[in-house]
N, C-alpha and C positions, 0 to 999 in steps of 0.2 A: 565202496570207498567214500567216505566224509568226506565233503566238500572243504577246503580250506578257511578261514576264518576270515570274515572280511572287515581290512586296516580300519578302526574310525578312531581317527585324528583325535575325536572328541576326550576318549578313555586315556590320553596321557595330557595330564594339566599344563597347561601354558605359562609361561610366565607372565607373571603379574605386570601390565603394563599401565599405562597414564588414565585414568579416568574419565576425562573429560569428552574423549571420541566417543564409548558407548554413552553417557551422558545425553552427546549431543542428538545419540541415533534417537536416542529414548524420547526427547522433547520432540522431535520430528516425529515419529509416530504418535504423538500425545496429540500434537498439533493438527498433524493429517485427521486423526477421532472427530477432536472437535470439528474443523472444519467442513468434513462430510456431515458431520449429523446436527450442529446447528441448528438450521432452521426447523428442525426439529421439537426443542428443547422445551419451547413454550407449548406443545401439541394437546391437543385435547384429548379427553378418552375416546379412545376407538373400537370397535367391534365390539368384545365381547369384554373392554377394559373394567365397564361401567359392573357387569358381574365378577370380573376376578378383584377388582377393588373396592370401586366407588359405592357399591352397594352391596359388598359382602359384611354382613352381620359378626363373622368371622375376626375378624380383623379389627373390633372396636374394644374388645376386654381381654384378662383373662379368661373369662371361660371361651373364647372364638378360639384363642391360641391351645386349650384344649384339646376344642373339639378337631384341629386340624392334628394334631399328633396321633388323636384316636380315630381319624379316618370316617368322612362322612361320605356317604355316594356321591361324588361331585366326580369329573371327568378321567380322573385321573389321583395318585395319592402323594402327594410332593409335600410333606412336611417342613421340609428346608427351604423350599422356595416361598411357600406361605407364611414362615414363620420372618423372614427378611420383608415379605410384604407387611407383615404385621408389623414389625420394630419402624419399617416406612413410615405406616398410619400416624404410629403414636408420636412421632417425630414432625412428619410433615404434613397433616392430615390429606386434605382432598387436594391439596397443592399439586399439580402435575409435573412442574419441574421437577421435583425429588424425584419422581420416579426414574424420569426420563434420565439425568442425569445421573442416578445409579446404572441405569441400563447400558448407558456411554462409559461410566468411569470404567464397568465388569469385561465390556467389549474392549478397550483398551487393554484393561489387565489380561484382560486372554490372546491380545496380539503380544505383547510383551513374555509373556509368559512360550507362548510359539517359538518366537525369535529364540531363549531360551532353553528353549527342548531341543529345537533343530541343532544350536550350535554344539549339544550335550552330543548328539548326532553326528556330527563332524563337517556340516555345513557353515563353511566361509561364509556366505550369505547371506547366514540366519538370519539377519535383520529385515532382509529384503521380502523373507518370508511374510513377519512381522506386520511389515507394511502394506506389502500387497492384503494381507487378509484384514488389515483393518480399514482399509478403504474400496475393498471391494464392493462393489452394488447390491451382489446376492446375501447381503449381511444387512443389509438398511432395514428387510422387514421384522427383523429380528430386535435390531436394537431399537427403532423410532416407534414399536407397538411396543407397550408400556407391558402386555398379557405374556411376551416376550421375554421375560424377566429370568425365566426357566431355563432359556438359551442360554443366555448371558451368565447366568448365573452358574450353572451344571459346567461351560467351556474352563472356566480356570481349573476349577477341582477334578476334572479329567486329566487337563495338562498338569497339574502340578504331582497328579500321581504316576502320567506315565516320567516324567523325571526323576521321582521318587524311585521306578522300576529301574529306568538306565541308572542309577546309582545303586542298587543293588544287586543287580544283575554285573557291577563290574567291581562291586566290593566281595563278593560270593568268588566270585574266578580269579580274585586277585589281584586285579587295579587298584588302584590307591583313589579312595574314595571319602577318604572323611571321618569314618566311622564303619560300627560295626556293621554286618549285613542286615542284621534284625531290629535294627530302628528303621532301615529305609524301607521294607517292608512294611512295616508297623504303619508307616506314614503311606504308604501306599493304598492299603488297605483301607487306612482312616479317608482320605481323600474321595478314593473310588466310592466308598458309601455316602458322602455326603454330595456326590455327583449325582448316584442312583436315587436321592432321596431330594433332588432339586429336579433332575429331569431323568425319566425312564431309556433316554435313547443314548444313554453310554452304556450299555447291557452286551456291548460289543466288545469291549475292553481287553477282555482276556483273549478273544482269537486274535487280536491287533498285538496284547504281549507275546504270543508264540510266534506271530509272523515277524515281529523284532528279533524272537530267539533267532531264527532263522535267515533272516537280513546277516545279522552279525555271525553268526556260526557257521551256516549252509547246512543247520538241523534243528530238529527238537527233540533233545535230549528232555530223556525223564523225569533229570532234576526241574528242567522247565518245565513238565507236564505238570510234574508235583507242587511246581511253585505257583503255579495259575489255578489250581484246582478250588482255590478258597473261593478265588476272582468269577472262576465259572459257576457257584453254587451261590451268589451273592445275586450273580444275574439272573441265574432262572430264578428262585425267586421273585428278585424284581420284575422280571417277566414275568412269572403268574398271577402276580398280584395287577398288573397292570391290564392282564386281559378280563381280568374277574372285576373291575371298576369300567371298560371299555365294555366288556359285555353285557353289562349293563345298561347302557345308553343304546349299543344295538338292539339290545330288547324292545329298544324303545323306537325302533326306525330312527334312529340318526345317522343312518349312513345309505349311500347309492350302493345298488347291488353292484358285484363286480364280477358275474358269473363265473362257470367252473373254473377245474388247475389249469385248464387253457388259456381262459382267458386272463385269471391272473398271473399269469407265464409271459401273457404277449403284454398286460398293461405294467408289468414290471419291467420289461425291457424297453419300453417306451418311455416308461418312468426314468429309469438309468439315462438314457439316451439325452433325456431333457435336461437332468441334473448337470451330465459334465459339458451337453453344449453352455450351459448356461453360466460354467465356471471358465470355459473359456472367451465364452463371448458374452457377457453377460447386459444384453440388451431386448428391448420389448418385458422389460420388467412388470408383472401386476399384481396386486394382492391377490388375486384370482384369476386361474386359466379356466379356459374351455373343457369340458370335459371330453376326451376323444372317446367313441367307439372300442370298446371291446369285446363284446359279445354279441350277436356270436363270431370268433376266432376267425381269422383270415392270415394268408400265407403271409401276406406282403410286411404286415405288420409284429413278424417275428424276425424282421431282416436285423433293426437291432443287436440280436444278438448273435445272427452274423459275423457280425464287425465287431463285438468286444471277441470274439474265440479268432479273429485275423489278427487285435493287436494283441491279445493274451499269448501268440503265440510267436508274433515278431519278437515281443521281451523277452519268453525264455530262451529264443537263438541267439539273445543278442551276448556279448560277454561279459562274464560273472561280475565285474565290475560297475556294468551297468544293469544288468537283471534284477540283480536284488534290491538294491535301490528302487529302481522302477514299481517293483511288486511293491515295495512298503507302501510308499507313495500312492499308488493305484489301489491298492488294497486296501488302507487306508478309507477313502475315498468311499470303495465298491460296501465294503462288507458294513461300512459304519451307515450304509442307506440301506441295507436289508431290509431291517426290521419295519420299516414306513414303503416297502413297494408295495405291499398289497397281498403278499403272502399269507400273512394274518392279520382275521378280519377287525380291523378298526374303525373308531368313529371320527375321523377325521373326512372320509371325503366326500363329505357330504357335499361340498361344493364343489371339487377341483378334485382330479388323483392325484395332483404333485403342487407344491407351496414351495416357496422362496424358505422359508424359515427353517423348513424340514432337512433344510442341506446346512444348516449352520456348522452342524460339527462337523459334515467330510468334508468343507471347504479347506478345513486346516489340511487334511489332504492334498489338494490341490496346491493352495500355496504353500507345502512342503516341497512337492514337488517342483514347482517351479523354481523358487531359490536354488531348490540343487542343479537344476537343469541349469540354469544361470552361474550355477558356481563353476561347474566342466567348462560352459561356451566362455566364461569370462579369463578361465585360464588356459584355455588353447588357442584363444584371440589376439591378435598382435595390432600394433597401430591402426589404420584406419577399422579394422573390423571391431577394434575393440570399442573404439569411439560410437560407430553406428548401432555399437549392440548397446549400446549405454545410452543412446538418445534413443533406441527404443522403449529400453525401461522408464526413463523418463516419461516419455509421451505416453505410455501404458499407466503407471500407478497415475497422473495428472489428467488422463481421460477417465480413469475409473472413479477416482476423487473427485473430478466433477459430475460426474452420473451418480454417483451418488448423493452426493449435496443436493442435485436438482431432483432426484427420487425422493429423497427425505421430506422436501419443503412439499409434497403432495400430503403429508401422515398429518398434517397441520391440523387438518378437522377433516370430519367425516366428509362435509361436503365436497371439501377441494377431493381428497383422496374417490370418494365414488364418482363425482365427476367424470375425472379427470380416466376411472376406469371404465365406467360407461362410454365415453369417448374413442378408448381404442377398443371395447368390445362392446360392441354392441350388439343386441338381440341374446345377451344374455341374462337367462329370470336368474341367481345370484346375487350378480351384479346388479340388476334393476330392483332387487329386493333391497337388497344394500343400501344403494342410494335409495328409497324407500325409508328408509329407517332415519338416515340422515337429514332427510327431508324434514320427517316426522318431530326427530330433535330440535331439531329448527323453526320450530311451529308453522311450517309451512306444510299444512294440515294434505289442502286439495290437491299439490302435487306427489306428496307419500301417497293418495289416494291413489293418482295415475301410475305411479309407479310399482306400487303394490300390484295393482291390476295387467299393468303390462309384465310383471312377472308371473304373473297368475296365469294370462292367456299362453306365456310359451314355456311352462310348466305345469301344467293343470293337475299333477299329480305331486306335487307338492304340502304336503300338509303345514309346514311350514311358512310358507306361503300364506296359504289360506289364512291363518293363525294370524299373520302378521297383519294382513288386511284386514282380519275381525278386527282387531285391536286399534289402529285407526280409523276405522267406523263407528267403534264403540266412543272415541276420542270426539269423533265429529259428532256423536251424537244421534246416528243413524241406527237404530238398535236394531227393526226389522234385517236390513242386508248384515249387520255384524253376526247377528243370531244365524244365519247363513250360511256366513265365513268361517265361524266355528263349529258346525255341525258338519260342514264339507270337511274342515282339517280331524274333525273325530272319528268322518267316515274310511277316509285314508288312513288314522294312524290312530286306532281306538283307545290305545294307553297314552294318553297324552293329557297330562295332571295339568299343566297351566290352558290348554284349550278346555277343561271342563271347569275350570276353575273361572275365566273370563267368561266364556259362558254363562255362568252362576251369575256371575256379574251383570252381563247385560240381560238375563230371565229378570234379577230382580229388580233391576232399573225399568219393565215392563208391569213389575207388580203382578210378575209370575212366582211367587217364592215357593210352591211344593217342588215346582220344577227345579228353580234355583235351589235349594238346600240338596235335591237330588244329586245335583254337577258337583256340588261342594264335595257331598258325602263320598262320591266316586274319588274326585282329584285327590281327598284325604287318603283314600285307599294305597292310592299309586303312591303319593308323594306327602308323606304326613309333615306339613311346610309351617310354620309359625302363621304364615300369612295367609295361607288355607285357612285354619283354624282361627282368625279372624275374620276372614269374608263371610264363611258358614253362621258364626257368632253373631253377625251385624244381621242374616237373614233369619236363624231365628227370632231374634230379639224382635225384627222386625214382623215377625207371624205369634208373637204374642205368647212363646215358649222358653221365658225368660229364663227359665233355671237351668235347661240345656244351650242356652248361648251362655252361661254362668262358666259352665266347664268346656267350652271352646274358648274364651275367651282366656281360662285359667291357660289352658294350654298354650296358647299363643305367648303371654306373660313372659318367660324366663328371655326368649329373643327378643321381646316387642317392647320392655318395660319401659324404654324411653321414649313410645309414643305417647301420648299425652290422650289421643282418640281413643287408644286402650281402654286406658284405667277410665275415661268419663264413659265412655259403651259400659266397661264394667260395671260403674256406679248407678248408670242405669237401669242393667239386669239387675244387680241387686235389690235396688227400690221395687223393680217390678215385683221381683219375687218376696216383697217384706223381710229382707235380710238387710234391715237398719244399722246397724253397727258394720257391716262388710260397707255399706252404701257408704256410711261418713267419711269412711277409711279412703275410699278409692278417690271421692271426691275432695278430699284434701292434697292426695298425692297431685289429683289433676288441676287443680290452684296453684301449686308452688311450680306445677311446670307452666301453666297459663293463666295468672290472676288475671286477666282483663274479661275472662269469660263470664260473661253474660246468664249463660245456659246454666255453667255449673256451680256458679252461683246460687242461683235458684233451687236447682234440683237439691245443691247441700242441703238450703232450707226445707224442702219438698222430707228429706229423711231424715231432717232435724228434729221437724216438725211431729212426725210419722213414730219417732219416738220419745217424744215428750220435751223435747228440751224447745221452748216454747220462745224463749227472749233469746237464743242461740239462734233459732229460726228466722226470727224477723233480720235481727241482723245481717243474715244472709240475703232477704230479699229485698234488703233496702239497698243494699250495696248492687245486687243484681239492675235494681231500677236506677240506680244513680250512672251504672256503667251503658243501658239499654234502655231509657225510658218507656218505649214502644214492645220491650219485651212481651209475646203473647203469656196471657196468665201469670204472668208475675204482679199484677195490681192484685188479681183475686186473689193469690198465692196470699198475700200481706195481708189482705181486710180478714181472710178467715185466722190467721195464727194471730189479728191481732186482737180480735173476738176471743179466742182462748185464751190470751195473758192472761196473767194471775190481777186483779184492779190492783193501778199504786195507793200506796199509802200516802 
């Protein structure tokens, strides 16, 4: 027997009423955005911002916008997201407010857009929905990290498609919907991909439309099987592609083991467990947790899933009126965190198995859920119950609104935000690398030292780590101990192109350069980088092999052209190699980016001279001495080209 069809209010239209109440709901949710995420606004780049923006190459031309449609190894393959970051740049360059308040305006539009879908739903207190998920706490790391963009971004074009579904799904069966069935599809479809093509982790989509079939019907009919089938083959995909750019990076050790199907069976359910205490009670917030123990497997730590199969199965006893609701909401929630437990192997946890961010999209779960539980308790309530239930939602969204304003104002800068996390966790290498790092930016050189180190001593297996500590030793100038720190992060993770690469760096700051061009040549292998191919280029040139720094140097060129050090290293090799006419060239480009130079003044004339153009010469190095008087060899440079002139007449 089929299950009878469950009533949602939503599928027959209301009459049009006064404007002004959703208005008002609308400014009140706008309001609540701002006010949680504020302090926010003015935030500096954080974590990994300064790579997904502030110095992605990417993001400065046409050809960056390119090269993100044709898919470069980078962590992941988000065309849509990178390409909103790009129209960012050209708009607002390195300014951080634009970002930030895109991040704000997109979180907004996905609370708005919730309220929305819920009331599509047949929830009275869709707004509430709205609300609560936009002032929720577990949303702050999402919106106030700028690298977050993904989140915020991917949440509308999810929701605006599953809307797109409830309006096809009730113009198909015969509700008066607006239009035909095959525009809301159409727009369905169009949505969901530009979801999957901003963030990978709506690839859940389609078993979230069949569990809708099933909310509203108490089945999945074939017509729904058929109607999801595009939505399911859009995601595997998108899934394949995502473990073939993930697989990638674990190739490369960026990720902590997570031992067998056991143990990622018990760190999944530990995972689950954290996610929905954390959307109920969402406090002890960090950018990074502790990693718990899972391997090897222990009984205790599979009681989790215990307790979802006791309440999994209070819901289905409960009555059809509440069960399927319940499941959406839950389910929801449950299957939209699959894909991030740890079932398949990713590079994300490398520091943590579970992140505040990684629940952005089941939270709308959550506060779907709640609004409706809110809607039932609101209409079975009478006087005083109904008052105390309504000053608890008060005090709930206005404690949540404040935990999250005072969460936000930690994302300020690196410093406050590590702090502030080294503080509640301490003895964690992470987090002490972290603040390390912030230290670092800060040029507060000697404390990233301590801190680097004290993540080094309770992580020793770290290559990362190690890595990082090269690199602030190489900063301080400590070359012997950096040469150290980078040969330890190679012994632990031997494919690692920027440790052979800094390496390179500090051999030839030693005036070890067969060894440096060795690290070069390796990091080129792994990671063929613009800025490889310049480091390599700088220690040829420096070993007196100017014609093969000629073509590292060419190769770096198409990313690097607007460095100015480029083209004057190229105008060098050139001269060295007696390629006079290439030499004029590069040193002209490198004038109009830095006429006050000294150097390349000189050297012009050095390959002015070199090929005959003799009063072209001098001029060069008059101008060189006029900017540098003290310049070495530029007196001798002038007495001998002036010995060559032709005598005036």
């Amino acid at each position: 027997m089929i299950p009878a069809p469950l009533d949602l209010p939503s599928s027959r239209p209301a009459a049009p009423g006064p404007a002004w109440p959703r208005l008002l709901q609308a400014a009140v949710i706008v309001f609540a955005g701002w006010f949680c995420f504020s302090p926010a606004l003015h935030g500096a780049w954080l974590w990994d911002d300064a790579l997904e923006v502030a110095r992605n190459a990417n993001l400065r031309g046409l050809a960056g916008l390119e090269r993100i449609w044709l898919g470069t190894m980078n962590l992941d393959y988000l065309p849509v997201k990178s390409t909103v970051q790009w129209l960012g740049w050209q708009v607002w360059g390195a300014h951080v407010f634009g970002y930030h308040a895109l991040n704000l305006a997109l979180h907004v539009a996905g609370a708005l857009l919730l309220w929305r879908l819920l009331r599509r739903l047949g929830v009275r207190l869709a707004w509430l929905g709205g609300l609560l998920f936009v002032v929720h706490p577990l949303t702050v790391e999402s919106v106030a990290w700028i690298s977050e963009l993904k989140n915020t971004l991917s949440l509308p074009f999810l929701l605006l498609a599953m809307i797109a579904w409830v309006d096809y799904d009730e113009a198909r069966t015969g509700a008066p919907a607006g239009s035909a069935p095959a525009g809301h599809y159409r727009r369905c479809l169009l949505w969901f991909v530009l979801a999957l093509l901003s963030k990978s982790s709506g690839v859940m989509l389609p078993v979230v439309l069949l569990l809708y079939a099933w909310t509203k019907r108490g089945t999945v009919t074939p017509a729904d099987a058929e109607a999801a089938a595009p939505f399911f083959l859009l995601s595997a995909a998108r899934g394949l592609v995502t473990i073939l750019f993930q697989q990638h990076w674990l190739s490369h050790g960026s990720t902590a083991a997570q031992g067998g199907l056991l143990s990622r069976i018990e760190a999944a359910g530990l995972a689950l467990e954290f996610y929905f205490a954390k959307a109920v009670w969402p406090a002890g917030l960090l950018p990074i947790y502790p990693r718990w123990p899972v391997d090897p497997p222990t009984l205790g730590r599979f009681l989790p899933w215990l307790g979802f199969a006791i309440v999994l199965a209070g819901v289905w006893l409960a009555p059809d009126r509440w069960r399927r609701p319940l499941f959406l909401g839950l389910g929801f929630f449950a299957i939209n965190l699959l894909p991030i437990l740890g079932f398949v192997p990713l590079a994300y946890p490398q520091d943590s198995w579970v992140s505040d961010h990684l629940a952005y999209l089941s939270l709308v779960g959550a506060a779907g859920l709640a609004a409706g539980a809110l809607d039932r308790g609101f209409a079975a309530a009478r006087g005083a119950r109904r008052a105390a239930l309504a000053a608890g939602v008060f005090l709930a969204v206005t404690a949540c609104a404040a935990a999250s304003r005072h969460y936000a104002a930690q994302f300020i800068n690196e410093d406050a935000l590590w702090t502030y996390t080294a503080q509640r966790e301490p003895g964690s290498a992470p987090v002490e690398r972290n603040l390390g790092v912030a230290l670092q930016h800060s040029g507060r050189l000697p404390e990233a030292i301590a801190a680097f180190t004290e993540a080094a001593q309770i992580d020793p297996e770290s290559a990362l780590i190690q890595y990082d500590l090269g690199n602030a030793l190489l900063q301080a100038n400590r070359m012997p101990e950096a040469i150290a720190r980078y040969r330890n992060a190679l012994w632990l993770q031997p494919e690692y192109p920027e440790a052979h690469d800094n390496l390179g760096i500090a051999l030839q700051a030693r005036g070890q350069l067969p060894e440096a061009i060795a690290q070069f040549e390796i990091a080129l292998q792994e990671a063929p980088r613009a800025d490889i191919h310049y480091n390599l280029g700088c220690a040829l040139l420096r070993a007196g092999r100017a014609r093969e720094a000629v073509a590292q140097y060419l190769a770096a060129r198409p990313q690097m052209g607007g460095n100015p050090q480029l083209h004057y290293n190229l105008g060098l090799a050139y001269l060295q190699s007696a390629q006079y006419p290439e030499a004029i060239a590069e040193y002209a480009v490198t004038l109009r980016m830095m006429p006050a130079s000294a150097e390349a003044h000189n050297n012009l004339g050095n390959a002015l001279l070199q090929s005959g153009q003799v009063t072209e010469a001098i001029i060069q190095y008059e101008e060189a001495l006029r900017l540098n008087p003290q310049l070495a060899g530029a007196q001798r440079d002038l007495q001998l080209a002036l010995r060559r002139a032709p005598p005036r007449r």
